[in-house]
Structures are given as structure tokens and as C-alpha cells.
C-alpha positions as CSV (number, residue, x, y, z in Angstrom):
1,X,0.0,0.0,0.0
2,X,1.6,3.5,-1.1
3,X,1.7,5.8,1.6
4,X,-1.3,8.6,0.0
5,X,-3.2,5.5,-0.4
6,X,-2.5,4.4,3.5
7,X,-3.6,7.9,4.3
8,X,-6.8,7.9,2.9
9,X,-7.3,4.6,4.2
10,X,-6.5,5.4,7.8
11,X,-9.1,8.8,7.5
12,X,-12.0,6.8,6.3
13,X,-11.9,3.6,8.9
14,X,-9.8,4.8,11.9
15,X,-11.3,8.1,13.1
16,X,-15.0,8.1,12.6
17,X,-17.4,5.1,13.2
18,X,-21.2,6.4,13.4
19,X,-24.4,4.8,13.8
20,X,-27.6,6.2,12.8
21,X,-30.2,4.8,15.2
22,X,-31.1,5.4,18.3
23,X,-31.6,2.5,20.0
24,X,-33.1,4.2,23.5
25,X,-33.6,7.7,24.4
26,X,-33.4,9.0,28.2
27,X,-37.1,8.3,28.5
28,X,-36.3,4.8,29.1
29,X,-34.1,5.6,32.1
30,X,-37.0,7.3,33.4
31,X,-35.3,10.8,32.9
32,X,-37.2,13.9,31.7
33,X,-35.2,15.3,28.2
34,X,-36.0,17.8,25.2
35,X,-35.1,16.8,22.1
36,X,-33.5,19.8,21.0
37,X,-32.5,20.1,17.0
38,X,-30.4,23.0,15.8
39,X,-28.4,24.1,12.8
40,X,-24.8,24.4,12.6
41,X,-22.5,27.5,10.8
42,X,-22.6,25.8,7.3
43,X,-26.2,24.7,7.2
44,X,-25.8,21.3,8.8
45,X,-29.1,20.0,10.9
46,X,-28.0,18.9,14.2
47,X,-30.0,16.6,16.9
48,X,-29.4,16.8,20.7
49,X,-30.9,16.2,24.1
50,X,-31.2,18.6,27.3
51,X,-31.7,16.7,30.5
52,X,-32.6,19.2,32.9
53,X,-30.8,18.8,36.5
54,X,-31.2,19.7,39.9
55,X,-27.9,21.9,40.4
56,X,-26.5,24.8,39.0
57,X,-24.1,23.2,37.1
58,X,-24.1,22.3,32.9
59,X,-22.7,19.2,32.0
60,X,-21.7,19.6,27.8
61,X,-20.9,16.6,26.9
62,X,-18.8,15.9,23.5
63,X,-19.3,11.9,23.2
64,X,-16.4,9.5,21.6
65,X,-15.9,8.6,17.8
66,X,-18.1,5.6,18.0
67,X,-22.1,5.1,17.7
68,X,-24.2,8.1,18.8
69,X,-25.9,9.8,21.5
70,X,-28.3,7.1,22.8
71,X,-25.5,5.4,23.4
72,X,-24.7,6.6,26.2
73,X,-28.0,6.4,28.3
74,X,-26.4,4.7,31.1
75,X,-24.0,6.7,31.9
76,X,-26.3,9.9,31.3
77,X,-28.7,8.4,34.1
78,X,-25.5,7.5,36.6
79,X,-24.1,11.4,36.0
80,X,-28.0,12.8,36.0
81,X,-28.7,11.3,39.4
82,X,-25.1,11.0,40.8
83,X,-24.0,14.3,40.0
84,X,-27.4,16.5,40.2
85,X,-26.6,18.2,36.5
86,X,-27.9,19.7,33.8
87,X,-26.9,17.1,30.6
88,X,-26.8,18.4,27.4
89,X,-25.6,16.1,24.7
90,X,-25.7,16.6,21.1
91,X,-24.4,14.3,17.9
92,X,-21.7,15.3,15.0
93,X,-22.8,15.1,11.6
94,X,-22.9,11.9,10.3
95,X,-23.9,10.6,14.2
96,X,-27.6,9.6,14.8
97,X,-30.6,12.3,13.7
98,X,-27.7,15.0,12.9
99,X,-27.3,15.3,8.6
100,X,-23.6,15.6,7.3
101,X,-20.4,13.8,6.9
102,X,-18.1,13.8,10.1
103,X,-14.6,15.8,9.5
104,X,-12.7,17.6,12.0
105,X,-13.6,21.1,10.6
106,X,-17.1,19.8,10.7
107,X,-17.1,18.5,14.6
108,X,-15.7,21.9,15.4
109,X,-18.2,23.9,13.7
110,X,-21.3,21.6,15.4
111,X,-19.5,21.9,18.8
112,X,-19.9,26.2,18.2
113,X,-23.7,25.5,17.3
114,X,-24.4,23.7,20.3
115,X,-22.6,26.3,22.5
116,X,-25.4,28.9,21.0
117,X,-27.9,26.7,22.2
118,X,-26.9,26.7,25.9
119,X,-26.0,30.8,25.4
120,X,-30.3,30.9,24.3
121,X,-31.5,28.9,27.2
122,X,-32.8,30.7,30.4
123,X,-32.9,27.5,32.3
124,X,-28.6,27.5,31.5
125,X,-25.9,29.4,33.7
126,X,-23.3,30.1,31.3
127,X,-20.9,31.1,34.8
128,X,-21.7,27.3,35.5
129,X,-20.8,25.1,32.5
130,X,-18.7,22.3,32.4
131,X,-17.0,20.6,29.0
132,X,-16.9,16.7,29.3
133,X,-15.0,15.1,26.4
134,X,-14.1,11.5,25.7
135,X,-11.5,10.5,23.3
136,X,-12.0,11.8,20.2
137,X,-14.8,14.2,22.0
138,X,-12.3,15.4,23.8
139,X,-10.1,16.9,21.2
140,X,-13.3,18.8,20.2
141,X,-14.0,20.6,23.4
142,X,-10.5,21.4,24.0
143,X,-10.8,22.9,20.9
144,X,-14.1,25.0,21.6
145,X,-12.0,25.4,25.3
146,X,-9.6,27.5,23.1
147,X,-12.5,30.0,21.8
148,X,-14.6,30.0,24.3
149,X,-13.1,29.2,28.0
150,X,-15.9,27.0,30.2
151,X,-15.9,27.0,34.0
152,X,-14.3,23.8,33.9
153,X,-13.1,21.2,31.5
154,X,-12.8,17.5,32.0
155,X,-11.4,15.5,29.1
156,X,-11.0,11.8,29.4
157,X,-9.3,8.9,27.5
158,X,-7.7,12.2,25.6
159,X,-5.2,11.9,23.1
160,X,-2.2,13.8,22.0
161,X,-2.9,14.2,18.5
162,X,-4.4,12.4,15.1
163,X,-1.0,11.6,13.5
164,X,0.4,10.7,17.4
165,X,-2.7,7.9,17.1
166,X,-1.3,6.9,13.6
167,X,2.1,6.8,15.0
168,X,0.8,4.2,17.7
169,X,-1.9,2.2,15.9
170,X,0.5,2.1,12.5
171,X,4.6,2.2,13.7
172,X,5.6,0.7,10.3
173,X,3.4,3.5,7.8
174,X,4.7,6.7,8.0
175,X,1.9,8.6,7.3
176,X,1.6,10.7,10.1
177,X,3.1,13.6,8.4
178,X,0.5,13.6,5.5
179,X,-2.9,12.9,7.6
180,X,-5.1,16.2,7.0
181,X,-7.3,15.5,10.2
182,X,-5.1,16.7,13.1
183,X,-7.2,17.1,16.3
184,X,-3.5,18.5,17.5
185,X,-4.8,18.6,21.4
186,X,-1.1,18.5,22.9
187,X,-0.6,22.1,21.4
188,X,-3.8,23.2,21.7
189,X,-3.9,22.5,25.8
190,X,-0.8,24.3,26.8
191,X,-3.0,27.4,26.1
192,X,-6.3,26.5,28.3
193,X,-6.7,28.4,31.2
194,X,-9.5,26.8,33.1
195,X,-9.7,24.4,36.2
196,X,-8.9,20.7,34.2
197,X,-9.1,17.4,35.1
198,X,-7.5,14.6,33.1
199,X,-9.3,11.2,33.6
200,X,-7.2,8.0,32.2
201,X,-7.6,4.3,32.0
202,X,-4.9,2.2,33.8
203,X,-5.5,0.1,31.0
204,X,-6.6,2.2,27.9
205,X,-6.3,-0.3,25.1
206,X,-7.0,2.3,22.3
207,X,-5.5,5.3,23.6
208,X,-2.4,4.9,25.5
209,X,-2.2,5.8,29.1
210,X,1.1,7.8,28.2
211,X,-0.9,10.1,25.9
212,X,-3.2,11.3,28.8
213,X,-0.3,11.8,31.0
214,X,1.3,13.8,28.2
215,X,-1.8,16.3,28.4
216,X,-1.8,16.7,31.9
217,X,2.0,17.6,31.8
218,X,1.7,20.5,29.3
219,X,-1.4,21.8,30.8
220,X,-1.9,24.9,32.8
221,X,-2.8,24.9,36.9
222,X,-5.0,24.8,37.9
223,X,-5.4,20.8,37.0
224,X,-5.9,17.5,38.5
225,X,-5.1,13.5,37.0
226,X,-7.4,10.7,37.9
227,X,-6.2,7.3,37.3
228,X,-8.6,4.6,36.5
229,X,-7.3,1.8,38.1
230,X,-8.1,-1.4,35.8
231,X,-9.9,0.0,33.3
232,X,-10.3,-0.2,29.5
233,X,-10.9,2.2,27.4
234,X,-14.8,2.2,27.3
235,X,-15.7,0.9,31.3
236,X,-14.0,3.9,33.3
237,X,-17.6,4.4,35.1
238,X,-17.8,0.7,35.4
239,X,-14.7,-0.1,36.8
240,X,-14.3,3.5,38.5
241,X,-17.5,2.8,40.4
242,X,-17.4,5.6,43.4
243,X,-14.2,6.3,43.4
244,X,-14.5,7.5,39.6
245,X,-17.8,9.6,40.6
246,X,-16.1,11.2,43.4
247,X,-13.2,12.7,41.7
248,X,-16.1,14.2,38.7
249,X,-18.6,15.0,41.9
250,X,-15.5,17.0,43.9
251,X,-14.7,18.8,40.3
252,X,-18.1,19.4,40.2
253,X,-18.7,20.7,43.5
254,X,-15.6,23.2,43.0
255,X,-17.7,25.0,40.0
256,X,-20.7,25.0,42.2
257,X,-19.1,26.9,44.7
């Protein structure tokens, strides 16, 4: 395989994987939600849901590269009722009800469009909102982080870079150099000045443990690591249990006041 032909390869299968359906809604938690459907910058129609809380606190959530919104019901109900916040949760292009093709100027533009949303809503306290990220959801709201600084950011299973991935999934292509999607995260969070916390999987079989500690390191203060002690990539709540829900309940409770 030639190394163009490698590239294209690697930016078709290895970044995005969506799924259309929705195969349960927060309904079926027994959680009260708005569907909430919005347009993004370049015309785009985009599908989210608002689960109102019981605190002050916003919880934007910027899911992972895989399947879509409903998803992630269960750990929307454990972070709902564990956590007392507002949820609002929204899908990329090319992710569930949301029309489009997924690319990184793309996810960037969508993330914009559903900060507008929370800036519209009366029931939102814009002094109170908190970016969650997951892997490649992550790289997206450190990027929005850049523009538009939240009261708090926590990125989890984070990693460095786009080409840094291709470096680690590929060692023996190097295509690294010619990937157009960069998701550069590294540079990007030595700028942040917000209150961060880094959440990591002792065992992160996708993203390397290394990576996350890398992030940490070149952040700003103020910022605090979590390790997930025997985890995987996708069962940190699982496998965190209370220990994982205190460290995001004490990072909530600091934006609270």
C-alpha cells in the first residue's frame, strides 16, 4: 500500500465510526429530556438532548468517535442522578438524527452551534458550565475550550494528536506527516486556562495511558489526573465505580461553589 493510499485509508476507517439509530432515548431511564435540534454554521441539521438537572451546574458533553448519542443512556442516568446536573448532549454530523459527513472542521463547527444553544436557554448558567470530552470528543472541546473558555473542563481517554494515534496504531506507515485530520490537542492545551481534570484508564487499550499523561504535563494549573485503576478504554464508570464519581462529583462541586 503506497503511503497517499494508506492515508486515505487510515481517515475513512480509523477516526470516525457512526451509527444512525437510536436504540433508547433518556425516556427509558425514566429521565425527563428535550429533544433539541439546531443548525450548525454551514447549514448542517444537528439533533441533541437537554436533560434538565437539579444543580447549577451544565454538564456539555462531547461523546467519543463511535455510535451516537443514545449510546450513552447509562452513563447519562448514573451522571444525572449521581452528580445532580444539567446534561446536554448533542451528535456530529454523520452521528444519529444529525445530517452531514463527520470531519474535523465539521465537529468543530457543530460543537460552536451547540454552545449557542446553551447561550439561548434561560434555564442554562453560562458562569456554571462544564465541557466533558471523551476521546475523540475530547479533542473537540479542548478545541471550543480555546474559543470560548468553560468554567471547567474534563477531558478523558484524551489523546495527544491524530498523527500521534497513527504513530501508535500504524509504527511501520509513516503517514503521520500527510494525515489532514489533526485534532492537535497537545498544542492546543498548553494554552487553556481553566480548572482541568484529566481522567485515564490504567489500561486504555485504544488510547495509550502515556498520551493522557502527556496532556496533563503541558497543561496549565489549575489541574488535577485521575487514574482509573483497571480499566479499559470504554468501562472507566464501570470499573471506577465511586471512586471515579467522586473525583467528577469533587470537580463538580468546586464550580458549584
Amino acid at each position: 500500500m503506497g503511503l497517499l493510499a494508506a492515508r486515505d485509508t487510515i481517515e475513512r476507517s480509523f477516526i470516525y465510526f457512526p451509527a444512525r439509530d437510536l436504540i433508547t432515548t433518556p425516556a427509558d431511564a425514566g429521565l425527563r429530556f428535550e429533544d433539541v435540534f439546531f443548525t450548525a454554521a454551514d447549514g448542517v441539521p444537528l439533533h441533541g438532548w437537554f436533560v434538565p438537572g437539579t444543580g447549577s451546574v451544565t454538564w456539555f458533553w462531547f461523546h467519543g468517535n463511535g455510535g451516537n448519542i443514545s449510546h450513552r443512556v447509562p452513563d447519562i442516568h448514573t451522571f444525572h442522578d449521581k452528580l445532580g446536573v444539567n446534561i446536554f448532549i448533542f451528535d456530529y454530523r454523520g452521528y444519529g438524527r444529525s445530517g452531514g459527513t463527520p470531519s474535523e472542521e465539521g465537529l468543530y463547527r457543530d460543537a460552536e452551534a451547540a454552545l449557542e444553544v446553551l447561550r439561548n436557554r434561560r434555564d442554562v448558567d453560562m458562569g456554571a458550565l462544564l465541557y466533558f470530552g471523551r476521546s475523540l470528543g475530547a479533542a473537540v472541546a479542548i478545541e471550543l475550550a480555546t474559543h470560548h473558555p468553560p468554567s471547567g473542563l474534563v477531558v478523558e481517554g484524551a489523546f495527544g494528536s491524530v498523527p500521534a494515534m497513527a504513530r501508535h496504531a500504524y509504527p511501520f506507515l509513516p503517514v503521520g506527516p500527510l494525515l489532514r485530520t489533526r485534532y492537535d490537542s497537545l498544542r492546543k492545551i498548553q494554552t487553556l486556562e481553566v480548572p482541568l481534570l484529566v481522567i485515564h484508564a490504567e489500561r486504555d487499550e485504544v488510547v495509550p495511558l502515556e498520551m493522557g499523561r502527556r496532556l496533563f504535563e503541558a497543561a496549565r494549573e489549575p489541574k488535577r489526573f485521575f487514574l482509573v485503576t483497571g480499566a479499559h478504554h470504554n468501562d472507566t464508570a464501570t470499573v471506577g465505580g465511586d471512586h471515579y464519581l467522586s473525583a467528577l462529583e469533587d470537580f463538580v462541586r468546586g464550580l458549584s461553589g
